[in-house]
C-alpha positions as CSV (number, residue, x, y, z in Angstrom):
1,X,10.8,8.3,-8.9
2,X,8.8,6.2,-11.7
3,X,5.4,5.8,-11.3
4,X,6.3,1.8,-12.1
5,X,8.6,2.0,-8.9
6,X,6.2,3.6,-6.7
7,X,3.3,1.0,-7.3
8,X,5.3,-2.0,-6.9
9,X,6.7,-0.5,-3.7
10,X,2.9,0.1,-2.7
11,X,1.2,-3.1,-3.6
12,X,4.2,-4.6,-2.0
13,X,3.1,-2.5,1.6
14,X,-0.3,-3.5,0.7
15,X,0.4,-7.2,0.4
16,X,2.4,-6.8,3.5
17,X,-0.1,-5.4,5.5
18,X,-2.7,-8.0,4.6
19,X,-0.6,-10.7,5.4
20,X,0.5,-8.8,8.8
21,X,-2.9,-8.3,9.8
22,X,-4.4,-12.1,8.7
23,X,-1.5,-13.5,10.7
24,X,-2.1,-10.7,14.4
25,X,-6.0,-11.6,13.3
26,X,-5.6,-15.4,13.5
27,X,-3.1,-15.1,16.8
28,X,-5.9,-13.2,18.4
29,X,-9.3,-14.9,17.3
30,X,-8.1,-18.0,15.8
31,X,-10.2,-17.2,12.6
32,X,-8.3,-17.2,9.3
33,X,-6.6,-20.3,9.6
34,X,-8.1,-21.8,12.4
35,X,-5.6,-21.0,14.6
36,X,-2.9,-23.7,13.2
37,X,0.5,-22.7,13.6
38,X,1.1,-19.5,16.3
39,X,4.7,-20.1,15.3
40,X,3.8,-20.0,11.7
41,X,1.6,-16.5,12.3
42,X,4.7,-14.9,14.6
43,X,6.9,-15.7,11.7
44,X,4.6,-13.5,9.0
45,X,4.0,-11.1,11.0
46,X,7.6,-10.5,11.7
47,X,8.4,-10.7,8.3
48,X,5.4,-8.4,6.7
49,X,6.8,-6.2,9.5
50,X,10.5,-6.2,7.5
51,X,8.9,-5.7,3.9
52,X,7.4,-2.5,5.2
53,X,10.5,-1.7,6.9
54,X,11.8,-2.4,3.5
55,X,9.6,-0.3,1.3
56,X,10.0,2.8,3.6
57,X,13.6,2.7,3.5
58,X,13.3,2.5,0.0
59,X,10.5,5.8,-0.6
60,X,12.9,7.7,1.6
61,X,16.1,6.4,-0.7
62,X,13.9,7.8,-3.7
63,X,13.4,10.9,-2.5
């Protein structure tokens, strides 16, 4: 696999995460963004959840 490959595919986990964890982080405490939008933090989460899904798939494709 290129090195290129495999750090896009890792910030992209990385990036995923972050957002993932802001979003469960605001649901629970309210912090981040104040607790605005619950449906707006269930819908990042769920999608952060499907890029890492996404970039897994693709390190095992790699292989």
């Amino acid at each position: 696999m290129s090195a290129g490959i495999r750090r896009l595919l890792t910030a992209s986990a990385i990036a995923a995460g972050v957002v993932g964890g802001m979003a469960l982080l605001d649901m629970i405490t309210g912090f981040p963004f104040a607790g605005f939008s619950t449906t707006m933090d269930i819908m990042f989460l769920i999608s952060s959840l499907l890029v890492i899904y996404m970039v897994r798939q693709c390190f095992q494709e790699l292989r």
